[in-house]
Steps between C-alpha positions, in 0.01 A plus 500: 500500500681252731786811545169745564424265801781450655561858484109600638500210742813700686316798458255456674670393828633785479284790723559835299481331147098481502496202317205294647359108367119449397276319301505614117231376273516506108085379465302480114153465456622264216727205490850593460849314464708510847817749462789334451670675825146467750596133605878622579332745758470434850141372648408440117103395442352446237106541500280268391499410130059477528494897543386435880749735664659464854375666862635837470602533118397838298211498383182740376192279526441120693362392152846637254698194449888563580823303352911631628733454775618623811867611691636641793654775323748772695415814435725851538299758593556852361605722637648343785728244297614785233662689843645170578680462235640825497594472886678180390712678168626834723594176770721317224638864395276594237420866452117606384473836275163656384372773254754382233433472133656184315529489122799401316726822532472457879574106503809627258562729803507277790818382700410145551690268243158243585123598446191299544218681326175423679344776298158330483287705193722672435811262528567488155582866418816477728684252165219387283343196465382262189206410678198730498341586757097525666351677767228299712253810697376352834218628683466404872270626788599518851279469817569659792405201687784526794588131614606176301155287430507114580311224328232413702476178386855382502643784735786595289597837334428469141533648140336386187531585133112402377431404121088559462353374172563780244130617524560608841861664453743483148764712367372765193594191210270283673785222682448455881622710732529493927422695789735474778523554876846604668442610914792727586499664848434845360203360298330253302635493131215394210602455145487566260545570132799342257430735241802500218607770262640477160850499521673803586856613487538765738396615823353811276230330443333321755624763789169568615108324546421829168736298260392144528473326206440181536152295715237692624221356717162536304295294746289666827750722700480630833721864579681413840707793629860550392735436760684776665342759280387843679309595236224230533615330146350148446595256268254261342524097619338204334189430719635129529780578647277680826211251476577176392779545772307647770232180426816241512680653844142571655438117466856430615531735822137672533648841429445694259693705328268806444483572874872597432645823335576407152823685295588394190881493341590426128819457368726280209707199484755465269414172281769336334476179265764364744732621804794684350783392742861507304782656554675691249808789470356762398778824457790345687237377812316211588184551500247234627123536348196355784163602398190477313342227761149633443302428844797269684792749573425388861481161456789447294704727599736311739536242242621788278724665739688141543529494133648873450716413797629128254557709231741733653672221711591314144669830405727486825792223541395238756190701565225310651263267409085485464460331833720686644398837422169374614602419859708766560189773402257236719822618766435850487124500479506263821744760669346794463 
């Protein structure tokens, strides 16, 4: 985490990067431990321990008690960061292909004596792996709402990731689950769903919404429109994830949401027990294994990048150290 910040506090001096700072809240409607990395974060609060809640903190009714903490948390915006970074790789000479397909008789194929395999899902099928694997399906809505909201208590920009008591909102085996609230400048992201599969193998069989196998959402549904669909296809969203968000940002900026075109996205993350990140030679290559991050890849992904970058310097005589790999990518990121 401390690597993430100094990496994201650079960022987001710099113009083209779209990496902005606001107020994140992580809010429970019962009392819950402190995260062991919240009081490392900048502009840290805790709320009050009697359930009483803060001016300007999340929340669906005056009378709900609330327990968490509080951050100023920098957030990259997608899309805008994503073409950042790839401004930034073509800048350092790095060369960007599309449309190809990667499985192991191409990786046997390629030039390069050095890979990185940032295959995500489907990561593993490029040289195996002794972990299995899980699919988490997330189900999001977007609203068309055209400008960043501010807290009209506090003033800031905010996001939230809201814990309701499990009568309100809880995943299919009952434990609690959150609704969450992400403004981009090309809409308003609510969430969501952390739905998980049985474990699963190959891409075969969780390549589309028809062959999930895993969670489904048995509670009150609402069908929201699929985005960028022609056809007029819709997709069907847990009503929390609409109301009980539309009820907590209504009270928060007096908008509300439904006066917005809703779209709603689904997709998978690729769950692993724990980050793969190794290196190993693999047919007369190096090849350097960095995924299965679940919901981070953004936020750890500088940290990981250093760490590829270590690896491959203690293969190299003389090659250079942690801190200075770090500075001299800080260099680069500050230059362009």
């Amino acid at each position: 985490m401390r690597t993430t910040l100094r990496f994201f506090e650079a960022l987001q001096f710099t113009s083209t990067a779209g990496v902005r700072k606001q107020r994140h809240y992580e809010v429970y409607e019962w009392p819950e431990p402190i995260a062991g990395y919240a009081e490392g974060m900048v502009g840290h609060r805790s709320l009050p321990l009697d359930g009483s809640g803060e001016p300007g903190a999340p929340r669906r009714a005056e009378d709900v008690p609330i327990y968490g903490w509080s951050f100023q948390s920098l957030f990259a915006e997608m899309p805008r960061y994503r073409a950042f970074l790839a401004g930034l790789y073509r800048n350092l000479g790095g060369e960007l292909e599309t449309g190809q397909v990667l499985d192991r008789l191409s990786l046997e194929n390629m030039k390069s004596s050095i890979v990185v395999n940032c295959g995500g899902a489907w990561g593993m099928n490029l040289s195996g792996d002794r972990v299995r694997s899980r699919f988490v399906k997330g189900i999001l809505v977007r609203a068309d709402a055209g400008s960043i909201p501010w807290n009209r208590t506090t003033g800031e920009i905010f996001s939230y990731n809201y814990y309701p008591d499990v009568s309100i909102y809880s995943r299919p085996n009952g434990k609690p689950s959150d609704v969450y609230f992400y403004p981009r400048t090309d809409g308003w992201l609510l969430g969501g769903t952390r739905l998980e599969s049985a474990y699963l193998r190959s891409r075969q069989n969780c390549h589309s919404p028809h062959e999930w196998k895993g969670e489904t959402w048995s509670g009150r549904s609402i069908c929201v429109p699929l985005a960028g669909d022609a056809n007029g296809a819709e997709i069907e969203v847990p009503e929390p994830v609409v109301t009980l968000n539309r009820e907590i940002i209504r009270r928060l900026t007096g908008c509300d949401v439904s006066n917005f075109r809703l779209t709603a996205m689904e997709g998978y993350r690729h769950k692993r027990d724990i980050v793969r990140l190794e290196m190993e030679d693999w047919r007369g290559r190096r090849v350097i294994h960095n995924y299965g991050h679940g919901g981070a890849g953004v936020t750890l992904s500088w940290s990981c990048a250093v760490k590829i970058a270590e690896l491959l310097s203690q293969t190299i005589q003389n090659g250079p150290k942690l801190h200075e790999i770090e500075l001299r990518l800080l260099e680069e990121i500050r230059r362009w």
